[in-house]
C-alpha positions as CSV (number, residue, x, y, z in Angstrom):
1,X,32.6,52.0,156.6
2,X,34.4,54.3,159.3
3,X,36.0,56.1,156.6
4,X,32.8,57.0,155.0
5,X,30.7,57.8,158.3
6,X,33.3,60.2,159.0
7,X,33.1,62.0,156.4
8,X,29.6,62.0,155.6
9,X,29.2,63.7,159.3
10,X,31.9,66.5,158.3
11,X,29.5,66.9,155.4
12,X,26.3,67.4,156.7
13,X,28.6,69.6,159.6
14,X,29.5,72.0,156.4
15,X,26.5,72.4,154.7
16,X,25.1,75.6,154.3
17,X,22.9,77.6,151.2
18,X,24.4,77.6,148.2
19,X,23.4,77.3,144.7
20,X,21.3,74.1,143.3
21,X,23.4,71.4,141.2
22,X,22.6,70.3,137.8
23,X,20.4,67.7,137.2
24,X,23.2,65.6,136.3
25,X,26.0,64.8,138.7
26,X,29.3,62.8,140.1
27,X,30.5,62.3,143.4
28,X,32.5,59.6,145.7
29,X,34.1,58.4,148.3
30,X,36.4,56.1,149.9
31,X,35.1,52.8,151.1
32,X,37.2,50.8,153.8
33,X,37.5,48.1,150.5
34,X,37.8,50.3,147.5
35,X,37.4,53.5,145.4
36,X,33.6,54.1,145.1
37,X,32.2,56.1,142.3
38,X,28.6,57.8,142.1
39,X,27.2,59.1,138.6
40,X,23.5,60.1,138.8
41,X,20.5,62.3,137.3
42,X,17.3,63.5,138.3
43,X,15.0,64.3,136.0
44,X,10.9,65.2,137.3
45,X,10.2,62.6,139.6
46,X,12.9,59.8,138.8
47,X,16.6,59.2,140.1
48,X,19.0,57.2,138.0
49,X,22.2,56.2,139.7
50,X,25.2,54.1,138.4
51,X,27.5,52.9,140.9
52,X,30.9,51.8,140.4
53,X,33.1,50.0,142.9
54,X,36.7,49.3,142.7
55,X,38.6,47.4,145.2
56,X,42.5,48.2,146.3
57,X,43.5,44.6,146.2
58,X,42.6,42.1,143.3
59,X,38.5,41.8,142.5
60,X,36.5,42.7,140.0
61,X,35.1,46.2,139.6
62,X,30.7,46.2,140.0
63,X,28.9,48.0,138.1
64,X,25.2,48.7,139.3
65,X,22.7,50.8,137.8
66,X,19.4,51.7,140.3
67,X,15.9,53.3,139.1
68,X,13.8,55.4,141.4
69,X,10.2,56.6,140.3
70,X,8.0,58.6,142.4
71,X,10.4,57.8,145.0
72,X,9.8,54.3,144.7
73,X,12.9,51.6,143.4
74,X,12.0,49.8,140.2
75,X,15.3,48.8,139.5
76,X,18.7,47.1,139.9
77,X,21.1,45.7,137.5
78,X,24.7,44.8,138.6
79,X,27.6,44.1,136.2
80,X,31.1,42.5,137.2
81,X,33.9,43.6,135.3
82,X,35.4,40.4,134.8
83,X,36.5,37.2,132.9
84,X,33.5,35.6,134.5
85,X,29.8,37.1,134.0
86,X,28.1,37.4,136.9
87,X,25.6,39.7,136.2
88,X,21.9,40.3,138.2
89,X,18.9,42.0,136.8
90,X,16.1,42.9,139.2
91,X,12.3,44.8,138.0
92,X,10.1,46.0,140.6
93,X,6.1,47.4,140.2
94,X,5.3,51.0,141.9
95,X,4.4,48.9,145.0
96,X,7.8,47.1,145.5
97,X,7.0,44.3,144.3
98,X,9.3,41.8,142.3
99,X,8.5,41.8,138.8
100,X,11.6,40.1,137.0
101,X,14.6,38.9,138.5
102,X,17.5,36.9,136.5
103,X,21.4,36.0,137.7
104,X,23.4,35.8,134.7
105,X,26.4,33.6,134.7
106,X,29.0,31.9,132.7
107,X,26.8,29.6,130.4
108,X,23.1,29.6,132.5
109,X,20.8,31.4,134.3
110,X,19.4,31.1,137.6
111,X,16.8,32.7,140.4
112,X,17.9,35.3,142.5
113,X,16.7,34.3,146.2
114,X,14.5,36.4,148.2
115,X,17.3,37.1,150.8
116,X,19.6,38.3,147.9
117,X,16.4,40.6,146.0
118,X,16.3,42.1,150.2
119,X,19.8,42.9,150.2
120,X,20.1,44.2,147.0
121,X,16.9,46.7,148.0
122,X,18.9,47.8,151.6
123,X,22.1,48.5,149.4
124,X,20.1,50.6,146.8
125,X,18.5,52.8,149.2
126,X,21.7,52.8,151.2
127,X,23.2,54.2,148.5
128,X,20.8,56.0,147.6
129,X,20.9,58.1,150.8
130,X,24.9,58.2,150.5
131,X,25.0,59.8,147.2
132,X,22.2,62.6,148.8
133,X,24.7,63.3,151.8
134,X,27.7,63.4,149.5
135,X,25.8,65.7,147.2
136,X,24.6,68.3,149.9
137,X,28.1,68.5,151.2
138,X,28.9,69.7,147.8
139,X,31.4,66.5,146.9
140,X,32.1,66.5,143.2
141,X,33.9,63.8,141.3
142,X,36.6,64.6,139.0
143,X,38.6,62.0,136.3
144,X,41.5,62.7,134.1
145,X,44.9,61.5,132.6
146,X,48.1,62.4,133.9
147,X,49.8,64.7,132.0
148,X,53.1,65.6,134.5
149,X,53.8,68.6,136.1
150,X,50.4,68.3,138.6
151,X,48.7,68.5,135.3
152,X,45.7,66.5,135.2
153,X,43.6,66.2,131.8
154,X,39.8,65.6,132.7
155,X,38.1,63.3,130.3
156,X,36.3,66.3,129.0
157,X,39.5,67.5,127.6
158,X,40.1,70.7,130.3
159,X,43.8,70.9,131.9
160,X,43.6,71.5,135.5
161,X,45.9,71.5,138.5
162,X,44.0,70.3,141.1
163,X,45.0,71.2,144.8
164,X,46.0,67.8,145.7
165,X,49.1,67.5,148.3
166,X,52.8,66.7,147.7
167,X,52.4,62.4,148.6
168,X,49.7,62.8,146.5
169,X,51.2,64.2,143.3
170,X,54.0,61.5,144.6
171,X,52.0,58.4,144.5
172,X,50.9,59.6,140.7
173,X,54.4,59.5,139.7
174,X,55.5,56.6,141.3
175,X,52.8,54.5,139.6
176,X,53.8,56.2,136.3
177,X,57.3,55.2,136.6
178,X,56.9,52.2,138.1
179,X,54.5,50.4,134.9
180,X,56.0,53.2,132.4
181,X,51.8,53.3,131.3
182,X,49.3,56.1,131.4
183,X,48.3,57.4,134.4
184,X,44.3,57.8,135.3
185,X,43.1,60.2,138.3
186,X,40.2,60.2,139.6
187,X,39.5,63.2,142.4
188,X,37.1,64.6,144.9
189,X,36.8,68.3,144.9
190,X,34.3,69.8,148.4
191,X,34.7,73.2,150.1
192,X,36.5,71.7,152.7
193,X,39.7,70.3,149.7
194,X,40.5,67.8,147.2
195,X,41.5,64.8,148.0
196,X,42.9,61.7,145.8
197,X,40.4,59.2,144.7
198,X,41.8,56.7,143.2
199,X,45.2,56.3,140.7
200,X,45.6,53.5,138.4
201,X,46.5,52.5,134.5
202,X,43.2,51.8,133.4
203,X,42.0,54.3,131.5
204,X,38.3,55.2,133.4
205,X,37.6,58.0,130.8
206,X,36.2,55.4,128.4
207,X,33.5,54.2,130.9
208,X,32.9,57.2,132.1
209,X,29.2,58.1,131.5
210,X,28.0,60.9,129.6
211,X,25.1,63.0,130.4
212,X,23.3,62.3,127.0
213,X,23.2,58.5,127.1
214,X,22.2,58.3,131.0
């Protein structure tokens, strides 16, 4: 968390006026853990956020989609990415309360305790308040493949060069020479620079949401 506290307070140092975002964005950071990703929309009065978390070492990446209406959560639904499902669905009413909660594993279902359902709530709305800071500080997510010569092709289909440093660009081509696979990039662009994401073989374009089916 000490990564992310500093730089969400070199954030909301740097904001200033500028021009309002689209409805629907991307953002990130670096978690002490793993490579945290941020897709959401607003739309009227409700928020829609998927979350996706990738640790460095071995783990399964989460998935979690959150609701917001009228500011208030309605729900949560968390996906592992991984031989074993694990997955939680949680519905709440307008005023908070639990509605319909199911855990989803390998072969059976099970409650969700009411510890877990609390957590679960402190994460959304800690997230909820990380993706606002990351978003007033103007941090944008970026994803692409590797396409040599700091080229980067985003998974809309533009090639960019983004202005990431020289161990950067190194630790790009070291991974592409060292597994002889496709590279994936994922980027942070913010006034203040870019800075590398997350590298890695999978190819994170075909997850990557789109606008349209949000």
């Amino acid at each position: 968390m000490k990564r992310l506290f500093a730089l969400l307070t070199l954030l909301l140092a740097g904001c200033s006026s500028q021009p309002s975002l689209p409805d629907f964005t991307a953002s990130g950071y670096l978690a002490d853990r793993g490579a945290v990703r941020i897709w959401r929309k607003n739309h009227q009065d409700s928020v829609h956020m998927l979350t996706v978390f990738k640790p460095f070492q071995e783990g399964a990446t989460v998935f979690t989609r959150y609701g917001w209406q009228d500011g208030n959560l309605i729900s949560i639904e968390r996906h592992l990415k991984d031989a074993r499902p694990d997955d939680v669905t949680l519905r709440f009413d307008g005023d908070g309360s639990l509605s319909f909660m199911q855990r989803q594993l390998a072969g059976r279902r099970e409650a969700v305790s009411e510890q877990a359902v609390e957590l679960y709530k402190f994460d959304a709305q800690r997230m909820l308040k990380i993706s606002d800071a990351l978003l007033a500080g103007r941090v944008l997510l970026k994803q692409g493949r590797w396409q040599g010569n700091d080229t980067l092709q985003t998974c809309q289909g533009e090639q960019v060069k983004p202005m990431l440093d020289e161990n950067e660009w190194r630790r790009i081509e070291q991974l592409q020479h060292q597994t002889g696979a496709k590279v994936s990039v994922a980027w942070l662009e913010a006034p203040a620079g870019t800075q590398l994401l997350e590298v890695s073989t999978e190819d994170d374009c075909q997850w990557e949401p789109q606008e349209a089916d949000f």
